[in-house]
C-alpha positions, 0 to 999 in steps of 0.5 A, a space after each residue: 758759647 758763641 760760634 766762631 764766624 765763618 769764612 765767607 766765600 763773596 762770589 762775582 755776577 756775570 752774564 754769559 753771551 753765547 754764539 747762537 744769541 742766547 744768554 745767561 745772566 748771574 753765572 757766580 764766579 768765586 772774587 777769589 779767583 778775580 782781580 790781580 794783573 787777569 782781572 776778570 780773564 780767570 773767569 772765562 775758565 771758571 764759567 766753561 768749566 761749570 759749563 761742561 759740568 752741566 752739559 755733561 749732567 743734562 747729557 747736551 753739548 756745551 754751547 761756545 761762549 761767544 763775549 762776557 761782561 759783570 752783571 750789571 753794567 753797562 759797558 760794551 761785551 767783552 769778547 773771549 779770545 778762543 784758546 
């Protein structure tokens, strides 16, 4: 018998610039959580909070996010306005 298809979670790239210069390229965002009248602002929370899991686990303070723009294109970064 053949299995039924799964659902498939398609995930959005998106490189991280952060306020000491460093960066992070391919952070995945769920497309789920993207679009609508926020566009890509919901991703901004998405990414520091996968920020904050992963200073918790290697015990370092997570680092300010200073702009964040789609992987792959070509267009000016995009600051974050601090809330």
């Amino acid at each position: 018998m053949a299995r039924k298809p799964t659902k498939r979670t398609e995930f959005v790239l998106f490189d991280v610039f952060y306020e000491d210069g460093s960066q992070r390229s391919n952070r995945r965002v769920p497309g789920e959580a993207l679009g609508g009248l926020d566009g890509d602002e919901p991703a901004q929370r998405i990414i520091e909070e996968q920020d904050r899991e992963i200073a918790e686990k290697s015990g370092q303070i997570p680092l300010p996010i200073k702009s964040v723009r789609r992987a792959g294109t070509k267009e000016p970064e995009k600051a974050w306005k601090r809330r």
